[in-house]
KELOMI-449100 format. One record per residue (C-alpha): x, y, z. Coordinates in steps of 0.001 Angstrom, whole numbers, plus 500000, padded with zeros to 6 digits. Layout:
REM KELOMI-449100
XYZ
...
//
This chain:
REM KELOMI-449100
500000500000500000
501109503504498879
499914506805499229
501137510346499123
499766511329502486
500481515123501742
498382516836498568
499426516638495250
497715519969494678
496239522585497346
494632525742496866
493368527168499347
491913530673499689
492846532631502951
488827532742504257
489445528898504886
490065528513509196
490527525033509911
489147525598513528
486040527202511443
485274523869509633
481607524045510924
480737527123508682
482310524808504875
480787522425503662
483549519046502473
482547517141498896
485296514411498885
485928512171495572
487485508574496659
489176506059494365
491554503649494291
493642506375492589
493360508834495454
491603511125496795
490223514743496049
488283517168498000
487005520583497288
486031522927500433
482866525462499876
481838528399501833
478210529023501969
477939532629503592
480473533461500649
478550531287498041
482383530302496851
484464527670496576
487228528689498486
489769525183497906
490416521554496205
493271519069497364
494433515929495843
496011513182496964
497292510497494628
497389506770495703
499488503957494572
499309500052494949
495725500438496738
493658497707494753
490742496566497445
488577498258499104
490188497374502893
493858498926501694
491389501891500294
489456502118503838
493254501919505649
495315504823502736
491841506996503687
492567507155507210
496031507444506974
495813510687504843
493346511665507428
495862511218510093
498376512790508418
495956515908507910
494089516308510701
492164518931509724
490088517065507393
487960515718510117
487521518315511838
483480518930512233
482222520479508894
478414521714508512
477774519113505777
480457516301504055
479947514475500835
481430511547499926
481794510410496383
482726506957495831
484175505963492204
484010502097491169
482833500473488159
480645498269490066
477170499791489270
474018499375487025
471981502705485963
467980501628485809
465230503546484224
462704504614487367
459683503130485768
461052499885485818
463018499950488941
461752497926492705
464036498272495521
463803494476496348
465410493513492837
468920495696493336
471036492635493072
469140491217490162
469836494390488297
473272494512489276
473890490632488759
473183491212484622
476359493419484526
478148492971487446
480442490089489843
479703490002493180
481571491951495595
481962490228499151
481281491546502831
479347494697500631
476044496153500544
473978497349497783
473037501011496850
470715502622494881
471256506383494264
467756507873492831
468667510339489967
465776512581490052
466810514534486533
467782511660484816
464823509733486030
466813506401486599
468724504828489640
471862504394490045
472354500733491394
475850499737492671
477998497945495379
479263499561498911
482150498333500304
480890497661503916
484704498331505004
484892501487503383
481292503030504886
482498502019508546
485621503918507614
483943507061505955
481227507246508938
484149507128511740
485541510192509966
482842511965509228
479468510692510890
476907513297508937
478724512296505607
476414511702502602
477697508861500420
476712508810496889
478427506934493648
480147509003491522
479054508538488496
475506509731489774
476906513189490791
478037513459486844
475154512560485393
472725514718487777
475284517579487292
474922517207483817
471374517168483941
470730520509486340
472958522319483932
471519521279480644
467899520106481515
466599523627479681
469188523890476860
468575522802473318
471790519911473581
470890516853470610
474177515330469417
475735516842472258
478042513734473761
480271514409477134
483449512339477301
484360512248481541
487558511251481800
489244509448485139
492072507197485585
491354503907482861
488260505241482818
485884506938480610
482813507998481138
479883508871478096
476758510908478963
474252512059476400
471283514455476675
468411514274474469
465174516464474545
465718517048478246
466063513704478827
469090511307479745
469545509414476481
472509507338476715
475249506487480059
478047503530479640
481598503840481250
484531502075479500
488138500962480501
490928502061478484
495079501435478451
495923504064475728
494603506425473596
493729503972470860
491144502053472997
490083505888474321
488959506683470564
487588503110469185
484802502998472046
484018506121471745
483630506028468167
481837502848468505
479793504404470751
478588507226468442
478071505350465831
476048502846467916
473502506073468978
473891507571465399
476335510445466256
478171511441463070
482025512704464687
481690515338461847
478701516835463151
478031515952466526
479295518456469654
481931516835472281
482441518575475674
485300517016477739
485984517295481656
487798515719484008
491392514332483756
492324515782480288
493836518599478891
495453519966475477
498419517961476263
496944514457477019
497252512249474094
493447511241474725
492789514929473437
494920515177471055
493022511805469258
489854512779470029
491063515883467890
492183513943464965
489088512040464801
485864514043465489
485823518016464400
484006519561467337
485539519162470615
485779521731473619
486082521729477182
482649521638478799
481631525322480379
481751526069483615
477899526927485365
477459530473485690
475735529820488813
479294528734490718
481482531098492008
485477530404492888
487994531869495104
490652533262493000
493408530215493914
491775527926491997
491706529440488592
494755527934488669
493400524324488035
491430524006484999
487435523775486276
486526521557484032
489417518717486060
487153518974488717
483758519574487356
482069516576489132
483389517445492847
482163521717492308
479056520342490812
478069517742493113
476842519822496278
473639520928493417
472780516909493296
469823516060495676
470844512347495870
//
């Protein structure tokens, strides 16, 4: 087990007390990868600072439960009381059901189509209210002990339902057909499309280079009928003009951008710094009701 148990990145504006950590509000974004936070001010209306730790050799969900309360030990602050903490978990263990068709007591059918199952682990369901689906998916038992030591008023939610409900607050009223986002983590992609208001499409895909990166998502477009000359990419999350996934995704379809900030989020100077878009899910996330 390895972990950087100081942050790979900090900004942090100077309104941020640490022995004020009742008047912030803590979104947290956990993976086997590491670990990223972002620290909001409500009397402000700001985000006021993001950290992020990075994580190495932490493959289960026990070494992930053990790294997490190392960092915390090492960092103190973090838990501290804050007025409200969400927790974010990211795994690929999940199933996304339309509402109309979803009943609580069938979770682990709906999960067992797609999914292994995970020992000494619960199962979830995170109701997506925009998207008008559910969000089914497994809960390391290990991990929630862990997270509710540290932070007993935390809210745990997947991921992945944080992106899609962000996506769907912010462009629930705009005009967005053949409009495809590309969320990129760690091995990970995640594809998100918005039709008529609606959630159209939602599929996550492991990748090892940039060649896999561009034949599923090309595969995936021209499974929903998305021509790559016409259609409208936005990307966020762990890409930039330097990563090789953008400059592909360049080469192959002609309209790709970063995806715009909200206008209804406001930022503390310090973290202009970082690209918004790196962290869209963990700003976003606090607008979710999940």
């Amino acid at each position: 087990m390895s972990a950087s148990f100081k942050p790979h990145i900090r900004r942090i504006d100077k309104s941020f007390r640490e022995d004020y950590s009742r008047s912030f509000h803590l979104t947290i974004h956990l993976s086997m990868d590491g670990l990223a936070l972002a620290v909001y001010y409500p009397e402000k209306e700001r985000y006021v600072g993001i950290e992020v730790y990075q994580f190495k050799d932490v493959n289960d969900d026990i070494r992930l439960a053990a790294t997490l309360d190392q960092v915390v030990m090492n960092n103190p602050w973090l838990a501290y009381p804050f007025q409200s903490v969400t927790v974010l978990i990211d795994n690929t263990s999940t199933a996304l059901v339309p509402a109309p068709l979803y009943e609580d007591k069938e979770k682990g059918t709906y999960l067992a189509f797609s999914q292994l199952y995970s020992d000494n682990s619960r199962i979830v369901a995170d109701h997506l209210i925009n998207a008008a689906a559910y969000q089914v998916y497994y809960l390391s038992n290990p991990l929630v002990e862990k997270i509710k030591d540290l932070w007993a008023n935390a809210r745990i939610a997947h991921y992945s339902s944080a992106l899609i409900e962000s996506l769907m607050i912010q462009y629930k009223n705009k005009s967005v057909d053949d409009v495809l986002f590309v969320h990129l983590r760690p091995k990970v992609f995640d594809l998100v499309v918005i039709r008529n208001e609606k959630l159209f499409f939602y599929n996550h895909f492991r990748f090892n280079t940039r060649e896999d990166f561009i034949y599923f998502l090309l595969f995936s477009m021209e499974q929903i009928r998305m021509n790559p000359e016409l259609a409208r990419v936005f990307l966020l999350g762990m890409i930039d003009r330097s990563s090789p996934t953008f400059d592909i995704a360049m080469k192959y379809i002609r309209n790709v951008a970063f995806i715009e900030d909200s206008k209804s989020l406001h930022y503390s100077y310090v973290l202009d710094e970082v690209p918004h878009h790196r962290n869209y899910v963990l700003y976003h996330a606090l607008r979710c009701e999940l």
